[in-house]
C-alpha positions in Angstrom: 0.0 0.0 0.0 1.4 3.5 -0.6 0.3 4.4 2.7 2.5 1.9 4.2 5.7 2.7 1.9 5.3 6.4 3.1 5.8 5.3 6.6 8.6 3.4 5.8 10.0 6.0 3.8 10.2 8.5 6.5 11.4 6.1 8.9 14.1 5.6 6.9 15.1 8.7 6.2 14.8 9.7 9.5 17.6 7.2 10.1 19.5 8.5 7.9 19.1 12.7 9.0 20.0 11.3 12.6 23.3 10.0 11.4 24.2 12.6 8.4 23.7 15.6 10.6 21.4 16.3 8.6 -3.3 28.7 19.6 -4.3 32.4 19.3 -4.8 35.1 16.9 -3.1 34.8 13.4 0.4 37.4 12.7 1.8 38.3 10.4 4.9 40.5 9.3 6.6 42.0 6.1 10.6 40.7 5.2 12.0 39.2 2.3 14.0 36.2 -0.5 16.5 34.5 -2.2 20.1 33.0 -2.3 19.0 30.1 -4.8 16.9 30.6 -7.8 14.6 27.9 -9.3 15.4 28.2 -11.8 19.1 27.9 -11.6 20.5 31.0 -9.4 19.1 34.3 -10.7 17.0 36.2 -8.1 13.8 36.7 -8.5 13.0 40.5 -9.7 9.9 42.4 -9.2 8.0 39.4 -6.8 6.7 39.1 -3.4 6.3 36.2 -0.9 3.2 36.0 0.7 3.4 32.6 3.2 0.2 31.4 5.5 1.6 29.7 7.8 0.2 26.7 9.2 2.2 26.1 12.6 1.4 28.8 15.3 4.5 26.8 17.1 7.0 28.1 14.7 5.8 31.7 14.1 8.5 33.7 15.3 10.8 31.8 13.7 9.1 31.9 10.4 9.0 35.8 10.9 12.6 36.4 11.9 13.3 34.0 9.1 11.6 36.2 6.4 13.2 39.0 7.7 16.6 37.8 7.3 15.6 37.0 3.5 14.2 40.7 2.6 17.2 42.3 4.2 19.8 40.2 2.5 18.0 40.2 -1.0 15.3 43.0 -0.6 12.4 40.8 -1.8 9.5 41.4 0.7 8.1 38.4 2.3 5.2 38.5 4.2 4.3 35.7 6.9 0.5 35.3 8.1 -0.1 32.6 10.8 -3.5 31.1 11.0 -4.7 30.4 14.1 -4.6 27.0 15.8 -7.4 24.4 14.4 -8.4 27.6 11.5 -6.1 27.2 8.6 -8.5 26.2 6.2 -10.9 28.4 7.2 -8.2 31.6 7.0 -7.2 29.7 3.8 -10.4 29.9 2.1 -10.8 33.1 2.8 -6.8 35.0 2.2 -7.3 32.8 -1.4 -10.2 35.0 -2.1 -8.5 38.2 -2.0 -6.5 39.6 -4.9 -3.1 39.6 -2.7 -3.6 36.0 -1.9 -1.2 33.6 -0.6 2.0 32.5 -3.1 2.7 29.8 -0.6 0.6 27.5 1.2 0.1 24.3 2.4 -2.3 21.3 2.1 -2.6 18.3 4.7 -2.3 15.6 2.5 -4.4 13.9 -0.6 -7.6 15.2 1.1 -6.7 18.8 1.4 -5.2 18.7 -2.3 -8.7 17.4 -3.8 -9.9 21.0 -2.6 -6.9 23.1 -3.3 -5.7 21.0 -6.8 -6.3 23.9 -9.5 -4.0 26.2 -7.0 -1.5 24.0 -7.1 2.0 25.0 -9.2 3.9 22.5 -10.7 7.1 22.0 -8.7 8.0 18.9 -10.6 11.9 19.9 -11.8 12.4 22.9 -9.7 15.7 23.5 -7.6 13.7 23.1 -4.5 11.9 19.7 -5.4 15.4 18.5 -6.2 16.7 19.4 -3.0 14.2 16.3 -1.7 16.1 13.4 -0.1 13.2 11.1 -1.3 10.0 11.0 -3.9 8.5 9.8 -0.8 7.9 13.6 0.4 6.4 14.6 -3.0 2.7 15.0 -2.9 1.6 13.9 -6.8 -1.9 15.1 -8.7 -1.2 12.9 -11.7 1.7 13.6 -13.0 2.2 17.1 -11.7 3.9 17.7 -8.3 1.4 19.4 -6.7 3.1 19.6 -2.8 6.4 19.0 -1.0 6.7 17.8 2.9 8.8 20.3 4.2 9.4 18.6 8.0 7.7 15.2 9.2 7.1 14.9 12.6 5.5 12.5 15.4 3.4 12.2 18.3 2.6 10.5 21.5 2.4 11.3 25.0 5.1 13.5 26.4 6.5 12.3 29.7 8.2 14.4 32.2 10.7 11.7 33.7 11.6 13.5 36.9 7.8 13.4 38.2 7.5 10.1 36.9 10.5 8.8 38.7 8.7 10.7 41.8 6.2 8.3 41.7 8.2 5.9 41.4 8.4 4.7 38.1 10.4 4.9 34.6 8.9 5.4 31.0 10.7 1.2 31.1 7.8 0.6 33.4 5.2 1.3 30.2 5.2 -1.0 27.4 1.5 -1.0 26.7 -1.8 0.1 27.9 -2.3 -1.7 30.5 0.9 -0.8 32.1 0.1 2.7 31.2 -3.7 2.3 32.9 -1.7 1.3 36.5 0.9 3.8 36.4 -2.0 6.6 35.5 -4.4 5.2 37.9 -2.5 5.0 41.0 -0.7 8.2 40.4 -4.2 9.1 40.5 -4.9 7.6 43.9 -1.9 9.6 45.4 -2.0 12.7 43.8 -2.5 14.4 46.5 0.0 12.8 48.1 2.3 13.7 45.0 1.3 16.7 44.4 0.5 16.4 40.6 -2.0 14.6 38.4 -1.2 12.0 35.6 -2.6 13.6 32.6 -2.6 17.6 31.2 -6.2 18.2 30.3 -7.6 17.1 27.5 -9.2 20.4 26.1 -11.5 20.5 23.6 -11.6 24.3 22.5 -10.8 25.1 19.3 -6.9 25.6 19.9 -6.5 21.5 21.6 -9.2 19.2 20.4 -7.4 18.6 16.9 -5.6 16.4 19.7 -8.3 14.0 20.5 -10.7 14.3 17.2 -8.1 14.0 15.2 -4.4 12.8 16.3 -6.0 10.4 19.0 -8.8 9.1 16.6 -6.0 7.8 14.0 -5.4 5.2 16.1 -8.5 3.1 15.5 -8.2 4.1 12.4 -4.5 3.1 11.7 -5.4 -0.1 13.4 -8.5 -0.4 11.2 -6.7 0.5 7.7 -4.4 -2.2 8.7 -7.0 -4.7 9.0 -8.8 -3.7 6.0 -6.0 -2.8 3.5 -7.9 0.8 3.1 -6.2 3.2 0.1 -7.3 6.9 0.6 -10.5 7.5 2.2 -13.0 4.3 2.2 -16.7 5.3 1.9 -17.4 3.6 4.7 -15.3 2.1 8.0 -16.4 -0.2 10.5 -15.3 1.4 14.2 -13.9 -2.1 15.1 -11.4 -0.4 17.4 -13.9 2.0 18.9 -13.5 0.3 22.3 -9.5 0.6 22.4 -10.6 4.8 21.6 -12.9 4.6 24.5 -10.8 3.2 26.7 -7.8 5.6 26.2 -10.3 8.7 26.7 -11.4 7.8 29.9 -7.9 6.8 31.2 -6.8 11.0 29.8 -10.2 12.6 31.1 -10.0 10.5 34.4 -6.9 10.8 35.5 -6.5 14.7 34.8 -5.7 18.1 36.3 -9.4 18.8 35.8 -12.9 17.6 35.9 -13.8 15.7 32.9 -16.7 18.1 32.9 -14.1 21.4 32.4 -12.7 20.1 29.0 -15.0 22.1 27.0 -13.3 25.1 28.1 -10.1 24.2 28.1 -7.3 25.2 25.8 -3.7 23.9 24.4 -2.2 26.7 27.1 -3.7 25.1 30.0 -2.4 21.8 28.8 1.3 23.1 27.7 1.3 25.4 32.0 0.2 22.3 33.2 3.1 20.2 31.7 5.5 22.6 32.3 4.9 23.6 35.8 4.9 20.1 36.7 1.4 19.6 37.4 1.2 16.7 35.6 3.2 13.9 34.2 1.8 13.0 30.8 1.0 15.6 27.9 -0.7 14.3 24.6 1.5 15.8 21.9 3.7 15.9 19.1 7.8 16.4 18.4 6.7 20.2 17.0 5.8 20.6 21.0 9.2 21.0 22.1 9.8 24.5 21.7 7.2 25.0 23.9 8.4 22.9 27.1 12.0 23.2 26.4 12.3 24.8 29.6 11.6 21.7 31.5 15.1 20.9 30.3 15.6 17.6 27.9 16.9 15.4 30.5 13.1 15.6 32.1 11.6 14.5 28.8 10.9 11.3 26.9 8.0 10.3 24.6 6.0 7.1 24.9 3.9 5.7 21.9 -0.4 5.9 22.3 -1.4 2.4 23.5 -4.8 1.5 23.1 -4.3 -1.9 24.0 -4.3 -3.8 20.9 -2.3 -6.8 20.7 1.5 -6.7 20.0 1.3 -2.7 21.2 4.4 -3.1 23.1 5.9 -3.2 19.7 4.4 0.2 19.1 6.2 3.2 17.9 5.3 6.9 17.7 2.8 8.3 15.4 5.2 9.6 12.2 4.0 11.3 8.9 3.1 14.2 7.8 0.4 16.9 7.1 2.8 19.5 6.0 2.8 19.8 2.0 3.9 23.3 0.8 2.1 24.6 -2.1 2.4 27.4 -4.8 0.2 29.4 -5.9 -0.5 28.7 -9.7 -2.3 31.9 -10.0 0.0 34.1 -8.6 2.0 36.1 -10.9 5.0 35.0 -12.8 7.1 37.1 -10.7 5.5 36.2 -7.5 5.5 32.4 -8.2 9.3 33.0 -8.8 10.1 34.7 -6.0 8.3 31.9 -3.7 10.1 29.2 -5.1 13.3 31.0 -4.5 12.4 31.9 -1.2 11.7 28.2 -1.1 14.8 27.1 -2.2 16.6 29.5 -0.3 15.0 28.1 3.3 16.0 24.9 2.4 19.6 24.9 1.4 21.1 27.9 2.9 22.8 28.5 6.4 20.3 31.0 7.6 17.7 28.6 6.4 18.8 25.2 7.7 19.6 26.5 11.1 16.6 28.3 11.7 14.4 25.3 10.3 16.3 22.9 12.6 17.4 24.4 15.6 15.4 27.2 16.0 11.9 25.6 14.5 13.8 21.6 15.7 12.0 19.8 12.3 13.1 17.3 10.9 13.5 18.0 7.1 13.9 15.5 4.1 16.5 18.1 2.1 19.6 17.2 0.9 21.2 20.0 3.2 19.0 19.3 6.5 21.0 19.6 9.4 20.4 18.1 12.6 18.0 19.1 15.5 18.5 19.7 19.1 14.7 18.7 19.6 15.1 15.8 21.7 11.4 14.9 21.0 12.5 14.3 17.6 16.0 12.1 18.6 13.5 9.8 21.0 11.3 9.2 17.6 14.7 8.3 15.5 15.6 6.1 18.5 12.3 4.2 18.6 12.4 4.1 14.5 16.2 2.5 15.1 14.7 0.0 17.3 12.7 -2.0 15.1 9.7 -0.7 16.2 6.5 -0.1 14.0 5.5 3.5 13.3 1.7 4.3 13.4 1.0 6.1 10.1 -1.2 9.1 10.6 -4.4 7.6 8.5 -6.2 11.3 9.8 -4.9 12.5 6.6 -7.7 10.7 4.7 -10.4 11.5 7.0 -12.8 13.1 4.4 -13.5 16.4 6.3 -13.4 18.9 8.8 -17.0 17.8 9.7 -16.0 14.6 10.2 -14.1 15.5 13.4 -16.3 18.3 14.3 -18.7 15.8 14.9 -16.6 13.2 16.8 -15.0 16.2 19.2 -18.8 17.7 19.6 -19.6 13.9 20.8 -16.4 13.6 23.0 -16.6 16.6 24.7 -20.7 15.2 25.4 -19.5 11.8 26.7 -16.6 13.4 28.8 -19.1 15.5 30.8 -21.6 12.3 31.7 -20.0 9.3 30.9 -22.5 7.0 29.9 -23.0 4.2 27.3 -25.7 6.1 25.8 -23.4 9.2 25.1 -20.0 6.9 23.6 -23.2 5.4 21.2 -23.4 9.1 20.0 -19.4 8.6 19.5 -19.6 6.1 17.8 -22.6 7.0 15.4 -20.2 10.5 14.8 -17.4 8.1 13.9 -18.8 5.5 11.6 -22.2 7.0 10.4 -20.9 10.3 10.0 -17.8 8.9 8.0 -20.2 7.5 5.6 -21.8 11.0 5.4 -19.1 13.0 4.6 -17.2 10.7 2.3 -20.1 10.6 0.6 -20.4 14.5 0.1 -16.9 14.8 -0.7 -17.0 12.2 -3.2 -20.1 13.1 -5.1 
């Protein structure tokens, strides 16, 4: 399956990058581009850069970045970040104004079937052949439609020292179970300890992309497995809806907060809780680290999401991507130049590579990658290096934003009275409303 080889394929050249060296409101700012050309080392003349962001994580960087650019080329770049959880709304709406974004990103083959006639063809420019693999290219036929600029994973964050306080090591989890004891009788001493075992899980617009979507690939990894899905079935079955249910409860249980709070809860609370050390594990990806650095990386591991299926202890991070940069095919000439220079630039010069690296800590599949201090990121490559199994993020061919609308509106339900009757309305969101919406999106 092509899903599958993508996995593989970043696992393998995240091997490789480890041993080469290799929210709120959206901002924005003016700078500027280029010490490549795409077309073979001419700067762009007369163009702009106009970049919607899609990580609120990385905007500073992305500003300072773009004003290192302008001032060393004089080509203005402007960098909007959308807000967390409302890129494709901001998306929509920036495309529809005549200074519209020249670079932007899609989430996958989903998010291209919308945005395909925006799409430039990058097939044969300098930047696609600064790609380390075709695995990173995002194809519409035969045109190149996208490039992965940084792959990333996710699980749940661990900070060590309060876990050794408690008296046990991230060796002490191997799979859901192991995970439910440690949880539960941190649980049953915490005040005692002093600190809960899960952040919040909070479902405001800014954190439940964590639960609707990152937590809800893993009955549907589990399930595309079983069923040898390619893109987006019209229908799935749910079969590992009860491994979903039982992962909630052990986060919204075992919590800083009242299960009956998470509405109002926001990715803040949950990054203060984590760093202030009011609890011990924080569902969340390798981008996360700039956040918490300041818990210091000897404090910090990552542990795979176990739902307890079998042969979990076996279980790696979630890797992939959702992070496909795009042109804008009807930008100008000039404009479209520029951004892939700017492109190209980011991506093989000093200023660039450091700043996408260390300052932003991705992981990059370019031949000129260097290597990240993110520590989040290292744990992943160690896990990959072990022999065990990534969990492909299958979210990437959930057929739309409804879709998880639905299944966080039904989550956030169930959380506050946890009854059979309310996971039922889960469930229906899940399967029923994945029928729904594949439908509408397919025709």
């Amino acid at each position: 399956m092509k899903r599958k080889l993508l996995a593989l394929g970043l696992a393998a050249a995240m091997s490789v990058s480890l041993l080469a060296g290799c929210g709120s409101a959206g901002s924005s700012s003016q700078a500027g581009s280029t010490g490549g050309s795409s077309t073979g080392g001419e700067a762009a003349s007369g163009g702009s850069v106009y970049y919607l962001n899609f990580k609120p994580e990385a905007d500073a960087q992305w500003q300072a970045l773009a004003e290192t650019y302008t001032e060393q080329t004089g080509v203005p770049v402007t960098v909007v970040t959308a807000a967390s959880g409302n890129y494709e709304t901001m998306l929509k709406s920036e495309m529809a104004k005549t200074d519209a974004p020249t670079l932007f990103q899609v989430n996958g083959p989903v998010g291209l079937a919308s945005w395909s006639d925006y799409c430039y063809d990058l097939t044969g420019t300098d930047f696609a052949n600064e790609l380390t693999s075709d695995d990173f290219k995002l194809m519409d036929g035969d045109k190149l439609a996208g490039v992965a600029y940084v792959y990333e994973g996710y699980g749940i964050i661990v900070n060590t020292a309060l876990l050794e306080e408690a008296g046990y090591t991230t060796a002490d989890i191997t799979d859901f179970e192991s995970l439910k004891k440690v949880a539960e009788d941190i649980t049953a001493r915490k005040d005692e300890l002093g600190f809960s075992a899960f952040t919040s899980a909070g479902m405001d617009g800014s954190s439940d992309w964590r639960f609707k979507t990152h937590l809800a690939n893993m009955p549907l990894y589990y399930e595309f497995e079983d069923e040898g899905y390619e893109g987006t079935p019209a229908e799935i079955k749910g079969a590992y809806l009860d491994n979903y249910r039982q992962i909630w409860d052990l986060y919204i249980n075992n919590a800083t907060c009242e299960p009956s709070l998470l509405s109002a809860k926001t990715a803040d609370d949950a990054t203060a809780e984590f760093l202030t050390g009011a609890a011990v594990f924080y569902q969340n990806g390798t981008w996360e680290y700039t956040n918490i650095a300041d818990l210091g990386d000897e404090n910090m591991d990552i542990l795979p999401i176990y739902i307890g299926v079998d042969g979990e202890e076996n279980q790696g991070l979630c890797i992939g991507t959702e992070n496909y940069w795009c042109v804008n095919a009807k930008a100008s000439e000039e404009d479209i130049k520029a951004t892939l220079d700017f492109m190209y630039w980011c991506v093989t010069s000093e200023e660039g590579t450091t700043a996408m690296a260390q300052d932003m800590g991705f992981i990059c599949p370019f031949k000129n990658a260097k290597e990240t201090p993110n520590v989040l990121n290292n744990k992943m490559n160690e896990a990959v290096a072990s022999g065990k199994y990534s969990v492909a993020w299958d979210f990437n061919y959930i057929p739309s934003e409804e879709w998880k609308n639905g299944v966080g509106s039904a989550l956030t339900s169930y959380a506050a009275d946890q009854t059979d009757a309310n996971w039922d309305a889960v469930v229906t969101a899940f399967v029923d409303g994945w029928a729904t919406e594949a439908a509408a999106v397919n025709g």
